[in-house]
C-alpha positions as CSV (number, residue, x, y, z in Angstrom):
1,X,102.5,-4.0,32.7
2,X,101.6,-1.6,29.6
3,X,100.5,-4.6,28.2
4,X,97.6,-5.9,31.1
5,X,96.6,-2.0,31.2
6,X,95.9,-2.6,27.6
7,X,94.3,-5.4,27.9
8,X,91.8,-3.7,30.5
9,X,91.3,-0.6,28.6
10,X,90.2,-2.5,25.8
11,X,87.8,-4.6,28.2
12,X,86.5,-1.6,29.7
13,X,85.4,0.0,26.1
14,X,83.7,-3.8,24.7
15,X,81.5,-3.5,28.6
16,X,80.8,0.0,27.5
17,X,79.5,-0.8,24.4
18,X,77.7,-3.9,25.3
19,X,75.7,-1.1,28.1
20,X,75.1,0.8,25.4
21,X,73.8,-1.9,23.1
22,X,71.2,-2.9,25.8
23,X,70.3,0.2,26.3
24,X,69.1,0.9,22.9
25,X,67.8,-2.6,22.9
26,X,65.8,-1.8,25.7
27,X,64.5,1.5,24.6
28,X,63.6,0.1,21.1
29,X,61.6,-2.5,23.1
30,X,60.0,0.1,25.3
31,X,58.8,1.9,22.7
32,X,57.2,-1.1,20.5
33,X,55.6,-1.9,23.6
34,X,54.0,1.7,24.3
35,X,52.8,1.6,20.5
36,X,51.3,-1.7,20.7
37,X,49.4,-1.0,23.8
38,X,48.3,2.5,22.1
39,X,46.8,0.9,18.7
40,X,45.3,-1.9,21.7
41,X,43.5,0.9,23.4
42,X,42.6,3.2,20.4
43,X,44.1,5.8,21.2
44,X,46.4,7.8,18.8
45,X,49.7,6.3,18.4
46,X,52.4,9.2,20.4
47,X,55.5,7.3,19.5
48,X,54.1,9.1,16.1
49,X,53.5,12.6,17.1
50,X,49.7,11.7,15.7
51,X,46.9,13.8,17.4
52,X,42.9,12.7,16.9
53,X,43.3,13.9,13.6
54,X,46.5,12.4,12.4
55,X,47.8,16.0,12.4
56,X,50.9,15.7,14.4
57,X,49.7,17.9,17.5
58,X,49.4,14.5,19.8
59,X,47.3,13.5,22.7
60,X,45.7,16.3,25.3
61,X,45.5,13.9,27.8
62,X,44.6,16.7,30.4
63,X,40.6,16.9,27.7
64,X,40.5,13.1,28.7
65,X,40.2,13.3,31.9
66,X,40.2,15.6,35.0
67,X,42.3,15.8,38.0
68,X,39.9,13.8,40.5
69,X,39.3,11.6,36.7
70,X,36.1,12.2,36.4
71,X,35.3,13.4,32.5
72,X,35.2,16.7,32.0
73,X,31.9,18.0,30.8
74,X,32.5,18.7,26.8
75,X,32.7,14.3,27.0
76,X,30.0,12.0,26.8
77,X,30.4,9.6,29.6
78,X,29.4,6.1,27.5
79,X,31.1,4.8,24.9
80,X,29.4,5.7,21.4
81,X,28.1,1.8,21.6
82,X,26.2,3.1,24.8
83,X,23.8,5.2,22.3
84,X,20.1,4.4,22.7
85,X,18.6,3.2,19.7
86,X,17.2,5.4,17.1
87,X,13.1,5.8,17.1
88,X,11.6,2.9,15.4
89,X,10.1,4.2,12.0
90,X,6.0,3.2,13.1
91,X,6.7,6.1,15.8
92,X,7.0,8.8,13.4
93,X,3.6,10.6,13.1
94,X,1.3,10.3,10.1
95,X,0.2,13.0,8.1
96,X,-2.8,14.5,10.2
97,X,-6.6,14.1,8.3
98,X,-7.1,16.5,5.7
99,X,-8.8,20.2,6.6
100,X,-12.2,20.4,4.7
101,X,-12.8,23.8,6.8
102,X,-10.0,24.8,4.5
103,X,-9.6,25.4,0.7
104,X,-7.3,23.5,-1.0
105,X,-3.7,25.0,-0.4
106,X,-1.5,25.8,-3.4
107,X,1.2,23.2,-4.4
108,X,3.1,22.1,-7.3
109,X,1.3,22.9,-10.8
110,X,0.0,20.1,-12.3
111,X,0.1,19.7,-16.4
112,X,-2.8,20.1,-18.3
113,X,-3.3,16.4,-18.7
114,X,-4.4,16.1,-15.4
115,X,-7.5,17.0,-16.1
116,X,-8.4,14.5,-18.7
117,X,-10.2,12.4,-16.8
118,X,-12.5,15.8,-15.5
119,X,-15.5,16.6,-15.8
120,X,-16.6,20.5,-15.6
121,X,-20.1,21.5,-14.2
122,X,-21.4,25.1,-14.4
123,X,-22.7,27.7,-15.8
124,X,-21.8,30.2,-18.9
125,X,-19.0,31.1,-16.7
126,X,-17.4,27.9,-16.8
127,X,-18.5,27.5,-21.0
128,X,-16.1,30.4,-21.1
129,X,-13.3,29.1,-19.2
130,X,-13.6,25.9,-21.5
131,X,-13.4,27.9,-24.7
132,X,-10.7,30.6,-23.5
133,X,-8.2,29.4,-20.8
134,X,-6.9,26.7,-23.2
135,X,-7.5,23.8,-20.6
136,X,-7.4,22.1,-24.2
137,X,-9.1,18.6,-22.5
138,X,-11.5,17.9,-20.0
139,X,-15.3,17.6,-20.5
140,X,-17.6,20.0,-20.6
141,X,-20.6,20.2,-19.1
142,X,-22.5,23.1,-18.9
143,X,-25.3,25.3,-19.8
144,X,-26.4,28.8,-20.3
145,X,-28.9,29.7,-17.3
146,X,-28.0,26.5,-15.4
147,X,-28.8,26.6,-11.9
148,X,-28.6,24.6,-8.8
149,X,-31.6,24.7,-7.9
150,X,-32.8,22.6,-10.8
151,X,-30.0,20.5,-11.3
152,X,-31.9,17.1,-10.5
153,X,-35.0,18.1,-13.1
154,X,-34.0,20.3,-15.9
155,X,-33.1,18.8,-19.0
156,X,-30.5,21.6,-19.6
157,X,-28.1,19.3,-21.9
158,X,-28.3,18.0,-25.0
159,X,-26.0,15.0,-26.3
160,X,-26.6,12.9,-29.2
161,X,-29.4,14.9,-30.0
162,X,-31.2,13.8,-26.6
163,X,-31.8,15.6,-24.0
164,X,-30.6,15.2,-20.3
165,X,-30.6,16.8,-16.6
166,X,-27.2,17.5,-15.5
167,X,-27.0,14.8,-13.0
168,X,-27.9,11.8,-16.4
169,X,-25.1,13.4,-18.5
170,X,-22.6,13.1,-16.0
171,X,-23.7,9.5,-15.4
172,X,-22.5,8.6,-19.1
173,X,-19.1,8.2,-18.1
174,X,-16.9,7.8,-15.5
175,X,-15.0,10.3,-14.1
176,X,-11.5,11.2,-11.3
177,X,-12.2,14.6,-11.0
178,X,-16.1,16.6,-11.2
179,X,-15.7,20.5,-10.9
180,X,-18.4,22.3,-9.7
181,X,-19.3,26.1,-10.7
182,X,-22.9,27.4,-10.2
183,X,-24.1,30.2,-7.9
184,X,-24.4,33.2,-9.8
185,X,-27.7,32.8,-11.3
186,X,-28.6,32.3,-7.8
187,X,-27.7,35.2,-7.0
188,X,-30.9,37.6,-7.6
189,X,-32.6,34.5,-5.4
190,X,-32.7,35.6,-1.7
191,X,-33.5,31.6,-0.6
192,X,-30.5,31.0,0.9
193,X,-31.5,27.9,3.2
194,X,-32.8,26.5,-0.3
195,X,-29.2,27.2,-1.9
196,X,-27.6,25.7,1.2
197,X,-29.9,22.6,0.6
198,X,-29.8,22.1,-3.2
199,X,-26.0,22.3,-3.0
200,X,-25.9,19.7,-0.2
201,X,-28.3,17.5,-2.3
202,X,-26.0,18.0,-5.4
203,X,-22.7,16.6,-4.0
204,X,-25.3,13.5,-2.6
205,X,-26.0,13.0,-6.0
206,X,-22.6,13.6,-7.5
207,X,-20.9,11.2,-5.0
208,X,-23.4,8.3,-6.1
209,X,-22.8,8.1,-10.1
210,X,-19.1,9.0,-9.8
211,X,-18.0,7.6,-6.4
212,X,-14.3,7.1,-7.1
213,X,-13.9,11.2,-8.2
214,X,-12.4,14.0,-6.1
215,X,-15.1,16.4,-6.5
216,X,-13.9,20.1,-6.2
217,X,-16.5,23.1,-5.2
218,X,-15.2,26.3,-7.1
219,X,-15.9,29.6,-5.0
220,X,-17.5,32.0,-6.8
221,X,-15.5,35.1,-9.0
222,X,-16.2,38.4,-7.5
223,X,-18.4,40.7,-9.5
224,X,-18.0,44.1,-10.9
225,X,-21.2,45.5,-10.0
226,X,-20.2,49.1,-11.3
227,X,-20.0,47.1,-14.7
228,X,-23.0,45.5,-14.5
229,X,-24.8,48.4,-13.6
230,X,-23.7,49.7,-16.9
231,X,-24.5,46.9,-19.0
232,X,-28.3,46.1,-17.9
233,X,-28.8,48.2,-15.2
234,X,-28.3,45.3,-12.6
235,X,-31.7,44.2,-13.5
236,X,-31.0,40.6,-11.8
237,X,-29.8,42.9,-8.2
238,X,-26.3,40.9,-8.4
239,X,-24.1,42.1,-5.5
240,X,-20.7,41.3,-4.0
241,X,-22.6,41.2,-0.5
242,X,-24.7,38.3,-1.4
243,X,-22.0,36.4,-3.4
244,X,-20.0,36.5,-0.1
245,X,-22.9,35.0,1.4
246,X,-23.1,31.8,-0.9
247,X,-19.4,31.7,-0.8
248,X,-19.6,31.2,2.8
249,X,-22.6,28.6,2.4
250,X,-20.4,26.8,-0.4
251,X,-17.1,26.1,2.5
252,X,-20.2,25.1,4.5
253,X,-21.3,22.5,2.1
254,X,-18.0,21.4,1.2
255,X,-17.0,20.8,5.4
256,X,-20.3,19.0,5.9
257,X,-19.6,16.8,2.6
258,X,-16.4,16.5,3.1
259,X,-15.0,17.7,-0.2
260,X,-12.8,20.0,-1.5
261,X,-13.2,23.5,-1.9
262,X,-11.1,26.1,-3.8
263,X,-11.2,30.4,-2.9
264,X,-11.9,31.5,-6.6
265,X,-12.9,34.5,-4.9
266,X,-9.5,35.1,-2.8
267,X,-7.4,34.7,-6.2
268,X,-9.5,37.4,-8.0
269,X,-11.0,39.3,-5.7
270,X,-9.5,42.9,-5.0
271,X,-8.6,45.8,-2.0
272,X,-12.9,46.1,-2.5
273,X,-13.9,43.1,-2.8
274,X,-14.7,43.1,-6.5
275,X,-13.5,41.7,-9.6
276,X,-11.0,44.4,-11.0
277,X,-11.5,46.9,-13.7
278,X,-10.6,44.5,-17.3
279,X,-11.1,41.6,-16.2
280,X,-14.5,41.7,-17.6
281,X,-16.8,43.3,-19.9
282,X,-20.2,42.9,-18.2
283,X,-18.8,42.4,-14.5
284,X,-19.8,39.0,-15.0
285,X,-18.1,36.5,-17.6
286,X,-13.9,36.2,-17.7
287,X,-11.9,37.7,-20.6
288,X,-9.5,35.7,-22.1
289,X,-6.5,36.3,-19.9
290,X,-8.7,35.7,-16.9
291,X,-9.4,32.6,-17.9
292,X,-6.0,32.0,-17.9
293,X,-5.6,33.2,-14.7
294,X,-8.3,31.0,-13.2
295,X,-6.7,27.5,-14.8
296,X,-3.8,28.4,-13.5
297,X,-4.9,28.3,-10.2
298,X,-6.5,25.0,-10.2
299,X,-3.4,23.3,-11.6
300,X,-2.1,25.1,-8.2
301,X,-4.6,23.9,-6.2
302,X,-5.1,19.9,-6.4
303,X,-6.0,17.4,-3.8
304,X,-5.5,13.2,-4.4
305,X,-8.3,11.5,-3.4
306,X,-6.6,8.9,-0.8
307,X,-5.1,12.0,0.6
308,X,-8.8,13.0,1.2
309,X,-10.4,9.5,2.0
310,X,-7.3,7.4,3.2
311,X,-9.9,5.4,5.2
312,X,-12.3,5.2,2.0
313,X,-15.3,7.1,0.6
314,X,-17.3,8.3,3.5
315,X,-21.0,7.7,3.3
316,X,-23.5,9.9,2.2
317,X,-24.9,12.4,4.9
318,X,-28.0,14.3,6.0
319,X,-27.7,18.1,5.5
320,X,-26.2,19.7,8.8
321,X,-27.6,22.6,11.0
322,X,-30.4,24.6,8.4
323,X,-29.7,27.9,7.3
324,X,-32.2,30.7,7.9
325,X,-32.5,32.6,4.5
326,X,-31.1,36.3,4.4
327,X,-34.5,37.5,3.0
328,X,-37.9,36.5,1.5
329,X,-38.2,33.3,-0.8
330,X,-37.6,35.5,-4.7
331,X,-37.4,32.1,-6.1
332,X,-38.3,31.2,-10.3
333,X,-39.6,28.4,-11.7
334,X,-35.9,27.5,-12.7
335,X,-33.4,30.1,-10.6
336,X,-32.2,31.2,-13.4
337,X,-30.7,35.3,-14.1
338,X,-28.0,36.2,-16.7
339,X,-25.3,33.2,-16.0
């Protein structure tokens, strides 16, 4: 008897660990299968404690989905594949047509070597600015007295010992840049529909020998007038007032032509109106460090010429609306005062 109760007890503990078996059998199954079907759906694997992260914390399943499942609102409702496309790039908007109401606005300084390819038209003013800003390249073309309204017929240069207008001598080469610099000779003139004109007709002419350069119109420097005053006695009646006036005239010009135009004036100019005490020493013509100061701001102040013309060189045009002169017709032969 001891024996067959034996016998059972001994059945009864290989049944209990043959449930036992299954059951970790089973689990172990259960759980490759909940794994399996988590890596299947992409969703973090809990068997591993891993959260969205991979940080342990596990899945909120309560941010996946709400109690009548509808996503809660902090979830997009489309799969990231769902995106819309991005824009195509032709939809992006191109840079809008250059202001020529505008000066030029200041950028990145340009090198000197931009302007080797330049040509500089003006006055004494802009003879100084050659010999004293250290521009150190460029070409010079200017001459004492030289004035817009004679640009066309004065034989005001003289190169290879022959004489030329303005207009033939910058014919002899070819140019990417023509800077332009004349009104204050002009200024004792009170013909300002004829200084509208002859500025018009200048860029005309400009634009047919050198068609491929950006031509720049230079506002005119203030003036100190008390300085003047004291050096001659203002006999040429130069004055701020007026300058403003051709200044005006020149943005004119420059919109009509379409070129660029640059606010000399602004960058000197002080609380007044006038060019600051030392800056001068006839309230006319630059010191040295002025000089300076005034190449500085064109390597500030550069435009390219597709940037300008991305269509191509725009043809030449008829003078716009005509100015009515501020006074009586004071003209010289040649328009020529002190500059």
């Amino acid at each position: 008897m001891a024996n067959y109760q034996g016998r059972r007890v001994a059945r009864g503990h290989r049944v209990a660990i043959a449930l036992i078996l299954a059951a970790v059998v089973l689990a172990a199954a259960a759980l490759l299968c909940q794994g399996y079907w988590n890596r299947a759906a992409g969703a973090p694997d809990a068997s591993r404690g891993e959260g969205p992260s991979g940080s342990g914390a596990g899945t909120d399943m309560s941010r996946l989905t709400s109690p009548d499942n509808t996503p809660p609102e902090d979830q997009p409702d489309r799969l990231p594949e769902d995106r819309p496309d991005d824009p195509p790039e032709d939809s992006v908007p191109e840079d809008a047509p250059y202001d020529f109401s505008q000066p030029v606005p200041q950028g990145e300084a340009v090198d000197n070597s931009y302007f080797d390819d330049a040509a500089f038209v003006g006055d004494s003013r802009t003879d100084g600015f050659m010999l004293y800003s250290g521009i150190g390249t460029g070409k010079n073309l200017t001459s004492n007295g030289l004035s817009i309204f004679k640009l066309a017929e004065k034989k005001a240069l003289t190169i290879g010992g022959k004489k030329y207008t303005l207009l033939e001598a910058l014919g002899l080469e070819s140019y990417g840049k023509v800077y332009l610099s004349l009104g204050i000779n002009e200024l004792g003139v009170h013909n300002d529909k004829g200084f509208y004109t002859s500025y018009c007709d200048a860029i005309d002419a400009i634009r047919a020998v050198q068609p491929n350069a950006v031509i720049y119109i230079q506002g005119l420097i203030p003036l100190n007038e008390k300085q003047i005053e004291e050096y001659n006695g203002n006999k040429y009646n130069l004055t701020n007032e007026h300058l403003r006036v051709y200044n005006d005239l020149m943005r004119k010009v420059a919109e009509e032509k379409r070129v660029a135009y640059l606010d000399l004036y602004g960058e000197f100019a002080d609380e007044n109106g006038s060019l600051p005490e030392g800056v001068s020493r006839d309230g006319v013509h630059l010191v040295k460090d002025a000089c300076k100061q005034w190449l500085d701001y064109l390597k500030t102040h550069t435009v390219e010429f597709d940037r300008l013309y991305p269509q191509g060189l725009p043809g030449a045009e008829e003078p716009g609306e005509a100015i009515e002169p501020a006074g009586p017709d004071t003209s010289t032969e040649d328009g020529s005062v002190q500059g």
